[in-house]
C-alpha positions in Angstrom: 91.0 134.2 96.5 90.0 135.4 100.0 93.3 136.3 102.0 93.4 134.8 105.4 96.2 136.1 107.1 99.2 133.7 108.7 98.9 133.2 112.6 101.2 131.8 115.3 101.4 128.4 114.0 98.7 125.9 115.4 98.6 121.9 114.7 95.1 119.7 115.9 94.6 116.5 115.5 92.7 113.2 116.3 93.9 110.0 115.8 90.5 107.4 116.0 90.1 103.5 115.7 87.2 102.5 113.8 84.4 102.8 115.9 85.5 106.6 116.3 86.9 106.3 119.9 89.7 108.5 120.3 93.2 107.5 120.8 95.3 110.4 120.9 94.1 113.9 119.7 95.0 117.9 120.6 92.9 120.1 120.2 89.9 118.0 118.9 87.8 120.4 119.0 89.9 123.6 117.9 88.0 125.4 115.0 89.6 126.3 111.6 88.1 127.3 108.5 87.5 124.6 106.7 89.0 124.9 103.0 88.3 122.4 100.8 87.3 119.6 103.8 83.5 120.3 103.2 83.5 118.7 99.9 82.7 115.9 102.2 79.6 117.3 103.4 78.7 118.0 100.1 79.3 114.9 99.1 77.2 112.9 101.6 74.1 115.5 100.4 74.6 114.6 97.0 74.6 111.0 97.6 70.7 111.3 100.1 70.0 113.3 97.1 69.9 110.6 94.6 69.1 107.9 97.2 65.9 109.4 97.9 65.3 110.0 94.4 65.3 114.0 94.2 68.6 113.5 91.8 69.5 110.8 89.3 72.7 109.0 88.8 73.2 109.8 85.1 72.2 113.4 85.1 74.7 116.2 83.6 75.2 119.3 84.1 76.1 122.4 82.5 80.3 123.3 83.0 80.2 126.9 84.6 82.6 128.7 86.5 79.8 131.5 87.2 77.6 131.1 90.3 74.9 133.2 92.2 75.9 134.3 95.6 74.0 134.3 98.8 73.2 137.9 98.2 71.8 137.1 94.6 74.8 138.3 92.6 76.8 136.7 90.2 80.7 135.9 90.6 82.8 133.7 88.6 85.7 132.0 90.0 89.3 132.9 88.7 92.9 132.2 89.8 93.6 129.9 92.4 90.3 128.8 92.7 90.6 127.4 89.4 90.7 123.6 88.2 92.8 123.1 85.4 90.7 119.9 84.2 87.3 121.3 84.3 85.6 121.1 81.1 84.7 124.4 79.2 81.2 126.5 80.1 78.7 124.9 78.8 80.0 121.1 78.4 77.6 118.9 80.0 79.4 116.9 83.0 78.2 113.5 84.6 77.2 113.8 88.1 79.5 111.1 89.1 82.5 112.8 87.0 81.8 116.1 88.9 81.9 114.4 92.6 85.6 112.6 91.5 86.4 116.1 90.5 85.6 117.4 93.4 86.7 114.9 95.9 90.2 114.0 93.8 91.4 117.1 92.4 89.4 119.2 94.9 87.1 121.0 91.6 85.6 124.4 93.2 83.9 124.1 89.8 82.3 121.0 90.8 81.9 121.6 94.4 79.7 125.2 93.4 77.6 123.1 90.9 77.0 120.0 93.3 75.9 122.8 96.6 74.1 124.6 94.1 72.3 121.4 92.9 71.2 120.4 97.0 71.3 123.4 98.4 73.4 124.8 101.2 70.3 123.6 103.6 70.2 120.0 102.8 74.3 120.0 103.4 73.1 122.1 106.8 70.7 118.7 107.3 74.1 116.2 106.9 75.8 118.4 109.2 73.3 118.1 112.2 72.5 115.0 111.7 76.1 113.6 111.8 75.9 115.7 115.1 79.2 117.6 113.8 79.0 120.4 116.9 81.6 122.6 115.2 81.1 122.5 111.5 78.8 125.3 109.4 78.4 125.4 105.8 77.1 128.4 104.8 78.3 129.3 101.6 79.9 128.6 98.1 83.7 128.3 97.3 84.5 131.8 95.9 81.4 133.6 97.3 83.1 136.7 98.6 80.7 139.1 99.4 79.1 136.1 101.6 82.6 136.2 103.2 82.1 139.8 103.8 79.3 139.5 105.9 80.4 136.7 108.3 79.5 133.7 106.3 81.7 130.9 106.6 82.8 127.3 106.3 84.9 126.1 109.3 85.2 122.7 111.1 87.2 120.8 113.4 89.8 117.6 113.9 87.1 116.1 115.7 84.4 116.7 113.2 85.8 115.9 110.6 86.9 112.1 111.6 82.9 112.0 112.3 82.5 113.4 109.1 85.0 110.9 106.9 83.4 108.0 109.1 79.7 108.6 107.8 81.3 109.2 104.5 83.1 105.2 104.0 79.8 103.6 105.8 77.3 105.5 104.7 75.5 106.0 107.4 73.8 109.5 108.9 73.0 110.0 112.2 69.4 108.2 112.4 68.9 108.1 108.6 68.8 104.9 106.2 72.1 104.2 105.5 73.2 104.9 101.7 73.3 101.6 99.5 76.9 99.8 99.0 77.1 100.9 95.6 76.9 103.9 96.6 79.6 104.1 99.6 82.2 102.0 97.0 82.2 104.8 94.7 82.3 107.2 97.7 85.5 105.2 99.1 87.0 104.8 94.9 87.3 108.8 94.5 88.7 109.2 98.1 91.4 106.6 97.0 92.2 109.1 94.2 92.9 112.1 96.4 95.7 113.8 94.3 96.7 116.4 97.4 97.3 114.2 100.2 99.8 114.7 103.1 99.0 111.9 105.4 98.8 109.7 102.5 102.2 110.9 101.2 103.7 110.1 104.5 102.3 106.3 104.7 104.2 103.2 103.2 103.8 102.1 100.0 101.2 99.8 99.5 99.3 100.7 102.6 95.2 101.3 101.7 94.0 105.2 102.6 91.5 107.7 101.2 91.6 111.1 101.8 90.0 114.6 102.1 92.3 117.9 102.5 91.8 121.2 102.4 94.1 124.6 102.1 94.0 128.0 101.6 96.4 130.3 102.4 97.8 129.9 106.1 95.5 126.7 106.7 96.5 123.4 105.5 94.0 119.9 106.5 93.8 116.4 105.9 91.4 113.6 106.8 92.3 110.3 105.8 91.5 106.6 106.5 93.8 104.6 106.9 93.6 100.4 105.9 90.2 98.7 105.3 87.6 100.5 106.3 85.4 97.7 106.6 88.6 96.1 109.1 88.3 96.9 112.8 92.0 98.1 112.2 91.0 100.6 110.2 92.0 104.3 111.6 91.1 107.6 111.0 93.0 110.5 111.5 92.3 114.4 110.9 95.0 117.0 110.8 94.4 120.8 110.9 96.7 123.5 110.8 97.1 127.4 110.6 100.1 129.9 109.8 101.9 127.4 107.8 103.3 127.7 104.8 101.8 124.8 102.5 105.5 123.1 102.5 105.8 123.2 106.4 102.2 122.3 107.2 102.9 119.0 105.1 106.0 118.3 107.0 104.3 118.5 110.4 101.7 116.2 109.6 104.1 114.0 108.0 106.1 114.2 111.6 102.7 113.8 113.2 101.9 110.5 110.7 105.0 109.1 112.2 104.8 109.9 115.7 101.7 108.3 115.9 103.4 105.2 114.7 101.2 104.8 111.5 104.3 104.5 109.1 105.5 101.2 110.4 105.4 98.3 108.3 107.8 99.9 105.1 109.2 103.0 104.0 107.2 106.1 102.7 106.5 105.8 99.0 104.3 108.1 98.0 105.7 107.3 93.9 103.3 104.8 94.9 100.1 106.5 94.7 101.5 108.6 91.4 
């Protein structure tokens, strides 16, 4: 895994009602690498892909841990980068089975197959036409010789509720908006987010779906919070850098609180287990 060094701890974060207006944030626009937050991008690609009938629903793929980088070589992902739960090379994988891998359990595995699959330009496309001003996706998870030579994925608070928005409605910029179906499953797998630490901080029995992200000194989430068909649904992102993983969850957990989104019961998260 890439090492990005610790910093002077930094916390950014907006807090938006449904429509996206913004009703408390710092540092909306502060940009962080990215981590595992662009699975959402990814995700939204994937999902034009087989709307517009370049990708179908039931296709598998081949389990690999071995991709080609931007500079035509191969590297295979090892360590950290790792998921636990992904089938062997060469098992064929459902399409939908690798998005809730990547989305739940945050697969790199899955997430290098799907950008592989659409391309890093058509997840460029969803990128500028959600107009997120601060977000580049320009390479694979793992590719470190792309890393080498200033290729990166970063984002921001502010994108990234933008992001998580088009994500639960379905809807792109100007483009047709995805079909129901289609935005259900999306909302389903967020629902399962395993690494979640505004969800862990919410009451039991309160409705979110989540995004986050870490490596090494940075540590995000993006979350939903209630219906997100309600006009009291909220969305909040949370980035941070030069925090350990235990203290980064602890300040968005303080952060959860602070902006009053705990009230109505006691934090739970045996819930969600």
């Amino acid at each position: 895994m890439a090492n990005y060094p610790l910093t002077t701890p930094e916390i950014a974060f907006v807090l938006a009602d449904s429509r996206g207006a913004a009703l408390a944030h710092r540092g909306a626009r502060s940009r962080f690498y990215a981590a595992s937050t662009i699975k959402l991008a990814v995700l939204l690609a994937v999902g034009y892909a087989v709307h517009e009938g370049e990708m179908a629903l039931d296709r598998e793929f081949p389990a690999t841990r071995t991709f080609r980088g931007s500079d035509g070589a191969e590297f295979t992902l090892t360590g950290d980068h790792l998921d636990a739960e992904f089938p062997p090379p060469g098992a064929r994988v459902a399409l939908t089975d690798l998005l809730l891998g990547m989305i739940s359990r945050s697969s790199n595995e899955a997430t290098n197959i799907m950008m592989r699959a659409v391309g890093l330009d058509a997840i460029a496309e969803i990128v500028a036409d959600a107009s997120l001003v601060d977000t580049r996706v320009e390479r694979l998870i793992g590719d470190e010789s792309a890393s080498a030579r200033g290729l990166t994925n970063e984002t921001s608070p502010a994108d990234l509720v933008s992001l998580l928005r088009a994500t639960t409605s379905g809807r792109v910029g100007d483009r047709a908006p995805l079909p129901p179906e289609m935005v259900g499953f999306f909302r389903s797998i967020l629902e399962q987010q395993r690494m979640a630490p505004i969800g862990e901080a919410l009451p039991g029995g309160r409705r979110w779906g989540s995004k986050s992200g870490e490596v090494p000194g940075y540590r995000h989430d993006v979350a939903y919070i209630g219906d997100p068909e309600s006009p009291d649904c909220r969305f909040l992102a949370v980035c941070t850098r030069g925090y350990q993983q235990d203290a980064a969850d602890e300040a968005i957990h303080s952060l959860v609180t602070a902006l009053g989104l705990t009230r109505g019961g006691s934090r739970r998260p045996e819930d969600r287990r």
